[in-house]
Structure formats: structure tokens, C-alpha cells
C-alpha positions as CSV (number, residue, x, y, z in Angstrom):
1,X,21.5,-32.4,-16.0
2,X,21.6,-31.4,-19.7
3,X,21.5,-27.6,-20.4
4,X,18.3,-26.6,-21.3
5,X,18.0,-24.5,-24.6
6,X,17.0,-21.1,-24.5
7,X,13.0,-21.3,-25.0
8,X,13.2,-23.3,-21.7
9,X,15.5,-20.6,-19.9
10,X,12.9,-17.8,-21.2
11,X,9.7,-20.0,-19.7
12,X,11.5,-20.1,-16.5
13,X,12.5,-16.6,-16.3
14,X,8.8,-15.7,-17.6
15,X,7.3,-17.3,-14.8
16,X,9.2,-15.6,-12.2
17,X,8.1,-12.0,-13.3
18,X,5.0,-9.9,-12.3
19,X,4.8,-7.3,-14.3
20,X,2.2,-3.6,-14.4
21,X,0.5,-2.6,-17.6
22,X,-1.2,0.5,-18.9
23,X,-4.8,0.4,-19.7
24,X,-8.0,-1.5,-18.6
25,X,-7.4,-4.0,-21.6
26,X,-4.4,-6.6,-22.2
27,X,-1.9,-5.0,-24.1
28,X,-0.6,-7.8,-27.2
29,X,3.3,-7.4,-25.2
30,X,1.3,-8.6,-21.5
31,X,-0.8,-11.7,-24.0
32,X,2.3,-13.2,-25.2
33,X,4.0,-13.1,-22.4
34,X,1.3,-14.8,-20.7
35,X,1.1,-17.4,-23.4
36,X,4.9,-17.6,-22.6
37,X,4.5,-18.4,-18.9
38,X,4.7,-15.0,-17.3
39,X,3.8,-15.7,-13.5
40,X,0.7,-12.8,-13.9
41,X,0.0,-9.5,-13.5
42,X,-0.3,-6.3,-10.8
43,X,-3.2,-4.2,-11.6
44,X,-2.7,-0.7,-10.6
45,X,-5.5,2.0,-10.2
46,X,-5.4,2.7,-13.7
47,X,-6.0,-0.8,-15.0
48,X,-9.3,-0.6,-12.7
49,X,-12.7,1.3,-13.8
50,X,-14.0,1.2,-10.3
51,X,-17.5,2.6,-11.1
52,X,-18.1,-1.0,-13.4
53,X,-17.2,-4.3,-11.3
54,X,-17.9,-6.0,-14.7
55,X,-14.8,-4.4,-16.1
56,X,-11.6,-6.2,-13.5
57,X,-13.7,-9.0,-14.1
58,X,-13.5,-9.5,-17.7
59,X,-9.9,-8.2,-17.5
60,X,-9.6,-11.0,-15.0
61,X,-11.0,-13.5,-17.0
62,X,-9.1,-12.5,-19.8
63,X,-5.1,-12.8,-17.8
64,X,-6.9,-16.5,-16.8
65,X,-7.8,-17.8,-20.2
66,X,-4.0,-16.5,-21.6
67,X,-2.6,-18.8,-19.0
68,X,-4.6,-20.6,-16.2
69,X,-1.6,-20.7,-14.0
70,X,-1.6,-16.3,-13.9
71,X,-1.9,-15.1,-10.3
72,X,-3.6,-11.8,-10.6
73,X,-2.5,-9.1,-7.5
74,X,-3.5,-5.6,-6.3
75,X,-2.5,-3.4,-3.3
76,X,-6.2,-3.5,-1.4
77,X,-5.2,-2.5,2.4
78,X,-8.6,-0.8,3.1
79,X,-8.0,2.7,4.6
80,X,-6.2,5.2,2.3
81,X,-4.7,2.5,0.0
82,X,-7.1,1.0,-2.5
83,X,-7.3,0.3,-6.2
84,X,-11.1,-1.6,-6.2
85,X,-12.8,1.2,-4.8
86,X,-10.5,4.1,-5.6
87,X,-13.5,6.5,-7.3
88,X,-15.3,6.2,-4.5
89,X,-13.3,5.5,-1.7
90,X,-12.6,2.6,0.6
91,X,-15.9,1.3,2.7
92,X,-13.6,0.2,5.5
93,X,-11.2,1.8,8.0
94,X,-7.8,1.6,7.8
95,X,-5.3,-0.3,9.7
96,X,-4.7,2.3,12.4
97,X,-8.2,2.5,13.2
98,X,-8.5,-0.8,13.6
99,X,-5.7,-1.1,15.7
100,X,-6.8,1.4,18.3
101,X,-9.9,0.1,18.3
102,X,-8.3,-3.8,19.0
103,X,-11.2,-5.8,18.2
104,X,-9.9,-8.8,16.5
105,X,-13.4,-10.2,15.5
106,X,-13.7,-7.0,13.5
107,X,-10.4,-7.0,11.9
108,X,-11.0,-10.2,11.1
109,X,-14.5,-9.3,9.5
110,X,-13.0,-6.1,7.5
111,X,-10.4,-8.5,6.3
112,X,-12.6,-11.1,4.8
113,X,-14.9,-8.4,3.2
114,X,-11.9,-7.1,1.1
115,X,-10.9,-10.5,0.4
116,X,-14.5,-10.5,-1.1
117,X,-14.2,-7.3,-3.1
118,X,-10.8,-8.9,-4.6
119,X,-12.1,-12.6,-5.4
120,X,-15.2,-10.6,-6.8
121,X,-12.9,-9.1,-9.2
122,X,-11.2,-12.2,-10.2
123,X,-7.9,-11.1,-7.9
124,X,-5.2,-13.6,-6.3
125,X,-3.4,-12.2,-4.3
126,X,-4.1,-9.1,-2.1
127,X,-0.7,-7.4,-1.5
128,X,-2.1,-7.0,2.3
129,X,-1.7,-6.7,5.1
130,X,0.7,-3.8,5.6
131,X,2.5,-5.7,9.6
132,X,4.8,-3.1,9.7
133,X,5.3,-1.6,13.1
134,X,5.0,2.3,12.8
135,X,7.7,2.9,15.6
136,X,9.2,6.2,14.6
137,X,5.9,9.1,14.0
138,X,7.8,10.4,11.4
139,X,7.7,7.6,8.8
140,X,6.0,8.8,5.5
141,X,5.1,5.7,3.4
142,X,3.5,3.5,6.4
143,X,2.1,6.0,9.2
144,X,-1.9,5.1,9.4
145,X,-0.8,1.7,7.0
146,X,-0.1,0.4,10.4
147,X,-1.7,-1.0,12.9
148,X,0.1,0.2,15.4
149,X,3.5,1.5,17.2
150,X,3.0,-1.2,19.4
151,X,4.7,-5.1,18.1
152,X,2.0,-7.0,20.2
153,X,-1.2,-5.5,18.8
154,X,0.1,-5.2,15.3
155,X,1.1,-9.2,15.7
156,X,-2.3,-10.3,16.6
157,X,-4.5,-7.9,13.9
158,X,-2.0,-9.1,11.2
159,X,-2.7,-12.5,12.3
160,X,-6.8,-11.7,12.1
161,X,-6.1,-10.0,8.6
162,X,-4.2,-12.7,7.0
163,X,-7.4,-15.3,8.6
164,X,-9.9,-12.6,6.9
165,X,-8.5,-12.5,3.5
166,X,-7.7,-16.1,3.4
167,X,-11.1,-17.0,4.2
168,X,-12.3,-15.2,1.2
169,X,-10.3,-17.9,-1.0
170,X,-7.9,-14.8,-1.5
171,X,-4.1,-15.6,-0.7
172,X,-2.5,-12.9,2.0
173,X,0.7,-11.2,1.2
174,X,1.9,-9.6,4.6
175,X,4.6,-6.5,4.1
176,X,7.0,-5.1,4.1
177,X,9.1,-7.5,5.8
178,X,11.4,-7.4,7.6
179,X,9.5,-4.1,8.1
180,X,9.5,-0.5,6.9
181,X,8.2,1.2,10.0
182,X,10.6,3.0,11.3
183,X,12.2,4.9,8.9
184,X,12.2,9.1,8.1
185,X,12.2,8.0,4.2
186,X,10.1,6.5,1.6
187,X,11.4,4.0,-1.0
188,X,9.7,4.7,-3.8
189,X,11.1,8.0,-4.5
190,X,14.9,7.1,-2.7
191,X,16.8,4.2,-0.9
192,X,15.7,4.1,2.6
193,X,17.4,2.7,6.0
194,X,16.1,1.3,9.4
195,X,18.4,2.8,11.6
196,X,18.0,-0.2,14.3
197,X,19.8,-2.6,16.2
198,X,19.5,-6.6,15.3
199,X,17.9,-6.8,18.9
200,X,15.3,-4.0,18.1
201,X,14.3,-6.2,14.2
202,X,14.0,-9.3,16.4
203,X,11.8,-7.6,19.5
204,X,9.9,-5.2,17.9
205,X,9.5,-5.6,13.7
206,X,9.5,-9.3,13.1
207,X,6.7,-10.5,16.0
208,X,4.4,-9.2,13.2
209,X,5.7,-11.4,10.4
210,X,6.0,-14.6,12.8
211,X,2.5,-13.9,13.5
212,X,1.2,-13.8,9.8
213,X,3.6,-16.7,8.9
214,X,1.6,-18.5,11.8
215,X,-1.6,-17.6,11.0
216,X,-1.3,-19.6,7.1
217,X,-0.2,-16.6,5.3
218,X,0.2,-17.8,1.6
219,X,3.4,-14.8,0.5
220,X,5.0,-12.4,1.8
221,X,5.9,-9.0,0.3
222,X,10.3,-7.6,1.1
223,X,11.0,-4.1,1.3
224,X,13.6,-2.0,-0.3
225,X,15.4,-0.9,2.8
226,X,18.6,-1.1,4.4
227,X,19.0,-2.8,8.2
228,X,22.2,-1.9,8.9
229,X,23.0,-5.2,11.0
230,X,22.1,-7.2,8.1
231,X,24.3,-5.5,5.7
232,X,24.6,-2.8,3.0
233,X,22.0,-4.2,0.5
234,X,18.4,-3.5,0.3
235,X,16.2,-6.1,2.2
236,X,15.0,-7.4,-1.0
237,X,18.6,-8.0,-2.6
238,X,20.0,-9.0,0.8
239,X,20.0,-12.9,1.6
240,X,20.4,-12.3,5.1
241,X,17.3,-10.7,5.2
242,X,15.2,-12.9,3.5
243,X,16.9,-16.0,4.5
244,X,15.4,-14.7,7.9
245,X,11.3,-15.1,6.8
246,X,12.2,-18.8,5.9
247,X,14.3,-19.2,9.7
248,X,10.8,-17.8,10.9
249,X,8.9,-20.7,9.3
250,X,8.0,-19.0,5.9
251,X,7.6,-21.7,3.1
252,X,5.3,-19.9,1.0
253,X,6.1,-16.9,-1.9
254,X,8.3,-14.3,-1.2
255,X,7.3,-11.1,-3.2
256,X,9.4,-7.8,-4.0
257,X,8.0,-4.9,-3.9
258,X,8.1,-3.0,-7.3
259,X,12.1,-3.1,-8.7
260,X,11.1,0.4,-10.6
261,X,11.3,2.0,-7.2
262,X,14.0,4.5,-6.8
263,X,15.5,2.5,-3.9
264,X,16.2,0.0,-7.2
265,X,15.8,1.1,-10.2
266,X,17.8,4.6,-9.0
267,X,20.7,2.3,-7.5
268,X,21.5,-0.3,-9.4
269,X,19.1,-0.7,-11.9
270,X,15.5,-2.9,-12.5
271,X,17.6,-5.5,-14.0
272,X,20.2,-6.2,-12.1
273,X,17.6,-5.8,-9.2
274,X,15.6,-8.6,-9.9
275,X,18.3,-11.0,-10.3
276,X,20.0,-10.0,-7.1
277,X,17.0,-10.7,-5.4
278,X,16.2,-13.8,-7.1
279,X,19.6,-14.9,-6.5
280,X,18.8,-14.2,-2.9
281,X,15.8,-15.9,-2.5
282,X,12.9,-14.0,-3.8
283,X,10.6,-16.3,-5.7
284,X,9.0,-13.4,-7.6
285,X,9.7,-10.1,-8.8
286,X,7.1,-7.4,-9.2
287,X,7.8,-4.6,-12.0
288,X,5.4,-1.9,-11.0
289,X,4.7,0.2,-13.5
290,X,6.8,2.9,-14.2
291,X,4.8,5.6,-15.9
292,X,3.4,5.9,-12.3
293,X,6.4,6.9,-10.6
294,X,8.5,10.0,-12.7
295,X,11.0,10.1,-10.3
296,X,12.3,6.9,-11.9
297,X,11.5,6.7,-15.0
298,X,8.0,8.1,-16.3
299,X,8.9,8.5,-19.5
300,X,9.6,4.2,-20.1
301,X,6.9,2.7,-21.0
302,X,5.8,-1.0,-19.3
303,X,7.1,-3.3,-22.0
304,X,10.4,-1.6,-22.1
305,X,10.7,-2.0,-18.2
306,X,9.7,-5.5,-18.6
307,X,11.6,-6.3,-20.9
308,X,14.5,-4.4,-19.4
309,X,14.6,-7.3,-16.7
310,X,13.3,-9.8,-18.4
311,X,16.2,-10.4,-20.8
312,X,18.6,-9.5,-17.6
313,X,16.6,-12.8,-15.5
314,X,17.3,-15.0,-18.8
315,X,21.0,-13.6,-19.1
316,X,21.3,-14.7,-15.7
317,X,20.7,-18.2,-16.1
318,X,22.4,-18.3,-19.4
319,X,25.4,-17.4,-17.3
320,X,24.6,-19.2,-14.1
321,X,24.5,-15.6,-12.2
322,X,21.3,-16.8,-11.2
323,X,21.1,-20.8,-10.8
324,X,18.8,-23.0,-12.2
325,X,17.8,-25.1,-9.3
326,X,17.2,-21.7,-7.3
327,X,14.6,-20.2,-10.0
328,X,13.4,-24.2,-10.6
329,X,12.6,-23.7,-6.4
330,X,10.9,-20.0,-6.8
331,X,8.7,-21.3,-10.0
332,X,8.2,-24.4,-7.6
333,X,6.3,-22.4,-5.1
334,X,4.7,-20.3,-7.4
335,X,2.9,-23.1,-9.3
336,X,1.7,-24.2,-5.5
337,X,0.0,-21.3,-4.8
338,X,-1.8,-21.1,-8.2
339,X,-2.6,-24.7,-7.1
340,X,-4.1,-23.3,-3.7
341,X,-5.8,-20.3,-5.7
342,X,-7.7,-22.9,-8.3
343,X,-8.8,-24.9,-5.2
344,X,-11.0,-22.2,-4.0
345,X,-14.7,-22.0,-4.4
346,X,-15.8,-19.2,-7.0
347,X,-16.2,-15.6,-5.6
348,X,-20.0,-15.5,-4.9
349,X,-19.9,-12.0,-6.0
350,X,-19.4,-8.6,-5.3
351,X,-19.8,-8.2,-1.0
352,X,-22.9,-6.0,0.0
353,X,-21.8,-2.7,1.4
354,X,-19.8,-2.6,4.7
355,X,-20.3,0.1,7.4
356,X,-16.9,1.4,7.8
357,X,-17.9,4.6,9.6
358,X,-19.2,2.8,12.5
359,X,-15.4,1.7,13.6
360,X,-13.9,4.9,12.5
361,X,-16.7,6.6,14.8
362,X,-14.7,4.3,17.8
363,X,-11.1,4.9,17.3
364,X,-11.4,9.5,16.4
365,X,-9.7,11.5,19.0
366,X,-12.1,14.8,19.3
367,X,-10.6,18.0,21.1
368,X,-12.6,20.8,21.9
369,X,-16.0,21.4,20.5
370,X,-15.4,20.9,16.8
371,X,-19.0,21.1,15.8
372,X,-19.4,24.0,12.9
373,X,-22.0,27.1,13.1
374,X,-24.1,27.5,10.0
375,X,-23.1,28.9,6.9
376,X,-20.5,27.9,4.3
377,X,-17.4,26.0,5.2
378,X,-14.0,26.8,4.0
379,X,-11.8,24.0,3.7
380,X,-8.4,24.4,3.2
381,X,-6.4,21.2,2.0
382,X,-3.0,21.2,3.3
383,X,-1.8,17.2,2.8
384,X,1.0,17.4,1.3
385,X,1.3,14.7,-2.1
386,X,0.9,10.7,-0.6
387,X,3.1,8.1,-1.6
388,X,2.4,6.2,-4.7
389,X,0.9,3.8,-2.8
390,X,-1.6,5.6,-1.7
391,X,-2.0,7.5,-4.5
392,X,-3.4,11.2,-4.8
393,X,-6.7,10.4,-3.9
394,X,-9.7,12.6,-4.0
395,X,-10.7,14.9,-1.0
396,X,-13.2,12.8,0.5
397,X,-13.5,14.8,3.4
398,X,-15.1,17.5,1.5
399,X,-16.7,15.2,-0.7
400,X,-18.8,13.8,3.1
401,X,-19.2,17.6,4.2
402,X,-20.8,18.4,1.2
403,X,-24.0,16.2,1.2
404,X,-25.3,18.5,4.2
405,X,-23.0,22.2,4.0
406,X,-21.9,24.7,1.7
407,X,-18.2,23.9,1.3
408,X,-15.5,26.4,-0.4
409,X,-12.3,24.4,-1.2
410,X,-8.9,25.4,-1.2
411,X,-6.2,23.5,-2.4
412,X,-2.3,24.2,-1.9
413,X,-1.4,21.9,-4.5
414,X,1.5,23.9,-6.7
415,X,2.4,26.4,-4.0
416,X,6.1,26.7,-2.4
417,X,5.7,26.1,1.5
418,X,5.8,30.4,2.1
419,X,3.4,30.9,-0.6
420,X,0.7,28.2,0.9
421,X,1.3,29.3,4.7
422,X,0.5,33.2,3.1
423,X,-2.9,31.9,1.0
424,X,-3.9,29.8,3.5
425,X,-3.5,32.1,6.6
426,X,-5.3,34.8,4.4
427,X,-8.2,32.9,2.9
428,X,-8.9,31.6,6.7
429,X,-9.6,35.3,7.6
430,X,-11.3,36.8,5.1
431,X,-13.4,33.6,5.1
432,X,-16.8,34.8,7.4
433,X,-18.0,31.0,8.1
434,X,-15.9,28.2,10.0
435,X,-12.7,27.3,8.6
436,X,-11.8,23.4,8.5
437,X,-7.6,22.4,7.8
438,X,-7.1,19.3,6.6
439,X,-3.5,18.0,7.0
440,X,-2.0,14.7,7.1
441,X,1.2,14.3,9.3
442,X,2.7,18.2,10.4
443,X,5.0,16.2,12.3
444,X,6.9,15.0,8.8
445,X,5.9,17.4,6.3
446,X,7.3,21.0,7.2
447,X,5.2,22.4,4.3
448,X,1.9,21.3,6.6
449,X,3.5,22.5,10.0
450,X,3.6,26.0,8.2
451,X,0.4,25.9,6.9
452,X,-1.1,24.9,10.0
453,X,1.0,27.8,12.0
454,X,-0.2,30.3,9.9
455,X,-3.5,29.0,9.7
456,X,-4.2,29.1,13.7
457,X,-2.6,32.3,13.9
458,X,-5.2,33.7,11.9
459,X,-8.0,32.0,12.9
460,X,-7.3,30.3,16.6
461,X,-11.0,28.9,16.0
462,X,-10.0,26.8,13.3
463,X,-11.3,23.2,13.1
464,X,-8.4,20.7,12.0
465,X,-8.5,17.5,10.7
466,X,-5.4,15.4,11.5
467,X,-5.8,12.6,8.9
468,X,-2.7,10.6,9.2
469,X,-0.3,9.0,12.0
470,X,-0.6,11.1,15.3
471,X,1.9,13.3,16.1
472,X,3.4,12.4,19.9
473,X,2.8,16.1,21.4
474,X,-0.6,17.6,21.9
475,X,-1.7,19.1,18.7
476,X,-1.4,22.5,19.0
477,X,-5.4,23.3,17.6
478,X,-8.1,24.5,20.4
479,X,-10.6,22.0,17.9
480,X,-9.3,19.1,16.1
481,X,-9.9,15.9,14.7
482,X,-7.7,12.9,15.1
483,X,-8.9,11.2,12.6
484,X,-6.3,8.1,11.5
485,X,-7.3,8.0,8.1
486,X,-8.6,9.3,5.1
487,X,-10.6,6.8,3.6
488,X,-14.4,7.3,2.7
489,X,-15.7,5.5,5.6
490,X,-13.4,7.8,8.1
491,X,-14.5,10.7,6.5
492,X,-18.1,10.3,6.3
493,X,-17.5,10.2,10.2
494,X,-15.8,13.0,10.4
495,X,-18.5,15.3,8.9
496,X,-21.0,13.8,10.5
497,X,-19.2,14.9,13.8
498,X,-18.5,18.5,12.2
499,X,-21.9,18.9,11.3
500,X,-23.0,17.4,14.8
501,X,-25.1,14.8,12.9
């Protein structure tokens, strides 16, 4: 086969990249790389005005009419990770709620809603459902993300999820395979490892991804860690790992997750990142956006970081680093699912609203009598930052238990871990009314475990609000709240129970 000449190498390596953007318009570098193939886009929460629907739509449209073949993705789990409904919060529970509960009919339901929220908007591909098994309590990027601790429930509700979405005409992208869950670090600010045996990948984190792949699932989304038994590169760079998701029966897109991640971009670089993992047998490589994530890079803006690995794909295949039949395959599958995504019918519209406190009212864990006296509430907010793929939502807990109470809010943001546990313990006694600690996981974030020590010391009486993954011993409050999420819909439970509503 004749060489082809470099306009040819540069559509190819166009159409393998999926690039983030500032802004809630096009920007001229994201239109002519569409007009020059580019695979799509990722919108972000900043690319999203969430209080006008019309505005993703129009974007949308816009990515569509630059190139008809542009698959358009976002990170909507539901729960604490949403980009559609980040103003407000998410209407629906998150995956750990859903889980305990272990109704599949309602998985199933929650799914296809958010499948309608992201046709609505003219969206793809939903980076979702996160099938990681949660196995060690500790984890700090998937805790409540998961359905469970247990392989066989989170197997069936990913299978439910992926059936959800993909009713909605919205294509499924399970992750983060071969799964993150059970790991003490998260990849977007370092490289992390899944210190397990082949025999514990095979028994307890791929039944998930078997499951999904079974169930139709249109992609599939790698992670940036290392399993030791498959060798010393990242899952994503490692064709061990994914040569595994096709030995499982996967023919569809395999997706990285964001190359600007420290786990990459801090190792060996966004560049030579995407190529290794197109070389291993991703089909195609999401950018992120870097301004979202200082720790590697804030100051680079999203055409320099996109263009950073653009030009390293196209050296690739100038060089044969990166062969041309393998990125002919990866641009193969890629044009099949726009193919699937253009079949759909048209998003009807925007879903009517979905009742996610109802579930969230069936999976809390109540201890003690956690209903408050009258009078105004101090709340102290203890959660230390979320990942950047939750991002730093607002407190909607206070947000909920402020429609019916007078609520004082404290927030620790900025404080060393001595000088929070010493303003929180103080404010909690001086404060006449009920005191309410919100934390997220005490268990993994010694700057909450001394808040909430100093806290209960100084008020025993305290109600506290566990909002992420459960912690394996008791908790140590006389009142608490095992919530399992943070989402709007979880917390317009939990005030109504605080409130005794």
C-alpha cells in the first residue's frame, strides 16, 4: 500500500483524538479541527450553562454541523458526578444508593432518564456507568461512584445501566476497566496501583465489565492504573490490559480516560501517552482539559495540550511508532458508532423531573434520633476537596436544610488539618442550636477524622452526615446519617429526615 501523504496522516490522527475546550462556545482551534476530522469533543462543567438547556444544545448542534461524524461525551453518572445538572444538582441517586437498594427495574429507569438528559442535550456518549468494584473503603476517586463492594451486584446494575442509557439512543461507556476500585490513590493528581493478584482482577473486578460487554455496551472507558500482574504500565498504555476487554468479548470503542491526568501527563507525558495507548489498542484518546487540573498543568491552555499530542499521534505514523492499519482499525470503530448514534430517533426533549429522593429515602442508614430541636442550625463542612471528577460541588445539604431552618455555615476550606479540628470543635460549642458535621469518607481523609474527633468531643450531641463510602467500623457519632451520597436528591432526604419532615 502506497504511503499516504501527510494531510491523510493528520485526518487519521484527527479522528482518533477527543479533545476539552474552554468556554460554552466553539473556540476557531476546536472548528478547524473538526472540519479536519477530529473524532469530537468532551464537554466539561464549564462548557455547560446548566440553568439554559438551550445553550448544550446549540453548542451541540454547532460540534454536529462542523463535522456530522463528531461524537459529543460528558461524565453524567448521576449521584455526585454530573455536568448537565451541576447548578442545581443531580435529580437522581448515585450508584451506591442504588446498589444497596438492588432494584434493577429502578436502575434501569434512573439510567434511561440520564440517557434522556444527555440526548436532550445533543450528547453521544455518556462516560457512564462507573462498574468499578469499590473493594478497599479507602479508595478516594470511586467510593459512592460504585455500586457496590460486592462483584455480583455491581455486575448486574452495570448491566441495567448500560440497558438504561442505551435505551435513550445514548451509547454507554462503562469504566474504569479493568477497574479502579481498590486502590488508596487517585489518578488524576498521581499514578495509582491495584495492589491485587491476577486471580482477584478475574474473580472480583472484571465480572462487572463482562456484564456491561454483555448487556450491548457501545465503549468502554481504561484507567490509568497499574495491576501489578499485568505489568509496569498504566492499564491504558498496557496491551495486556486492554487486550483483555476484547478476550472478554468487547468489539466496540475503547476510551482513555483524560491523558492530562498526572498518572500520564506527570509520567511520561500527554504525547507520548496517547500513542502508547493507541499503539496498544485504544481506539480513542480523550485530552481532558487541563486548566481543570493544576497539578498538571493549569497554566496550558486546551489547544496547546491538543496540539501537544496531536503532532506526537501524526509523528507516530510518520514514523510507523504507531501503525497504520492499527489507527485505520480504531478510526474503523469509531465511524461505527457514529453510524449507531445517527440511527437513533431524535431526543424527544428534555425528561420531566425524576424523584430521586424517594430511593435515597431507601438505601440511608439512620443512628440514633437525628431529628433537630428548633432554632438555627450550625453546619460545619468538613469534606475534604473531591476529585476532579466530581468536582467541588455546592453544599447541597445546606442548600435542602435551608428551605425550612435557619442554617449558619461553616466551611474549613483553607485551614491546615489542626487549625479546622480547633475552629470546628469551638464554633460547635459556642453554637446554642443543633450542630450538623458534614464529612465525606473519615476513614481516607485524616483532615475529616480530626475534625470529626474534635467535633464530638465538644459536642457528643452532634448530628453527622456521612456522605461518601461507609467506613467498615461503627461510626463513632451517638446520631448520624449514612447517607451514600451527596447529590441533590440524597440531600433533600437528608433534611427532610433532620427536620423530621
Amino acid at each position: 500500500m502506497p504511503a499516504l501523504r501527510d494531510p491523510a496522516l493528520s485526518r487519521l490522527a484527527h479522528s482518533l483524538l477527543w479533545p476539552g475546550f474552554a468556554g460554552r462556545t466553539a473556540p476557531d482551534w476546536l472548528r478547524r479541527a473538526l472540519d479536519q476530522g477530529l473524532a469530537g469533543a468532551v464537554y466539561f462543567e464549564q462548557n455547560i450553562d446548566a440553568a439554559d438547556p438551550s445553550q448544550v444544545r446549540a453548542l451541540s448542534a454547532e460540534l454536529h454541523d462542523a463535522n456530522p461524524d463528531a461524537l459529543i461525551g460528558v461524565d453524567e453518572e448521576g449521584g455526585i458526578v454530573t455536568r448537565l445538572e451541576a447548578a442545581a444538582g443531580s435529580s437522581t441517586p448515585g450508584n451506591a444508593i442504588l446498589g444497596r437498594i438492588d432494584d434493577l427495574d429502578l436502575t434501569e429507569r434512573t439510567a434511561a432518564w440520564i440517557g434522556e438528559l444527555v440526548a436532550s442535550a445533543g450528547v453521544d456518549i455518556d462516560l457512564a456507568p462507573t462498574v468499578d468494584v469499590n473493594a478497599n473503603a479507602r479508595n478516594p476517586v470511586i467510593g459512592v461512584r460504585s455500586f457496590s463492594a460486592d462483584p455480583e451486584v455491581v455486575s448486574r446494575h452495570a448491566a441495567a445501566y448500560v440497558r438504561g442509557l442505551q435505551r435513550a439512543g445514548v451509547a454507554a461507556c462503562p469504566k474504569h476497566f479493568p477497574g479502579h476500585g481498590d486502590t488508596v490513590t487517585d489518578s488524576h493528581l498521581a499514578a495509582a496501583t491495584a495492589d491485587i493478584t491476577l486471580d482477584e482482577l478475574h474473580a472480583v473486578h472484571l465480572p462487572p465489565f463482562r456484564a456491561a460487554i454483555d448487556a450491548g455496551a457501545k465503549a468502554l472507558m481504561t484507567a490509568h492504573i497499574r495491576v501489578p500482574g499485568l505489568g509496569d504500565q498504566p492499564a491504558t498504555m498496557n496491551p495486556a490490559s486492554l487486550a483483555l476487554a476484547r478476550e472478554l468479548g468487547f468489539d466496540g470503542v475503547l476510551i482513555t480516560d483524560a491523558v492530562d491526568m498526572a498518572a500520564i501527563r506527570g509520567t511520561v507525558g500527554s504525547g507520548p501517552g496517547a500513542v502508547a495507548a493507541l499503539v496498544a489498542g485504544a481506539d480513542l484518546v480523550c485530552i481532558g482539559n487541563p486548566a481543570l487540573n493544576p497539578q498538571v498543568g493549569g497554566e496550558r491552555t486546551d489547544e496547546v495540550e491538543f496540539l501537544e499530542v496531536l503532532h506526537a499521534v501524526i509523528a507516530a505514523l510518520e514514523s510507523g511508532e504507531l501503525p497504520l492499519a492499527r489507527a485505520e482499525d480504531a478510526a474503523a470503530r469509531l465511524a461505527e458508532l457514529a453510524a449507531w448514534r445517527r440511527r437513533q430517533p431524535p431526543a424527544p426533549g428534555r425528561p420531566g423531573p425524576f424523584d430521586g429522593a424517594a430511593p435515597a429515602a431507601r438505601a440511608t442508614v439512620v443512628i440514633g434520633d437525628v431529628r433537630l430541636r428548633g432554632g438555627e442550625v450550625l453546619a460545619i463542612d468538613a469534606r475534604t476537596k473531591r476529585s476532579i471528577a466530581v468536582g467541588e460541588a455546592a453544599d447541597f445539604f445546606t442548600v435542602a436544610l435551608r428551605e425550612s431552618r435557619a442554617v449558619e455555615r461553616i466551611s474549613l476550606a483553607g485551614l491546615t488539618e489542626a487549625e479546622a479540628a480547633v475552629h470546628a470543635a469551638s464554633a460547635a460549642a459556642a453554637h446554642h442550636g443543633e450542630a450538623v458535621l458534614l464529612v465525606n469518607q473519615p476513614q481516607s481523609s485524616p483532615f475529616e477524622a480530626a475534625v470529626l474527633t474534635a467535633v464530638l468531643r465538644a459536642r457528643p450531641d452532634a448530628v453527622v452526615v456521612y456522605a461518601g463510602w461507609p467506613e467498615e467500623t461503627p461510626p463513632e457519632a451517638a446520631r448520624a446519617v449514612r447517607a451514600l451520597g451527596a447529590s441533590r436528591a440524597t440531600a433533600v432526604h437528608v433534611a427532610r429526615l433532620l427536620i423530621g419532615a
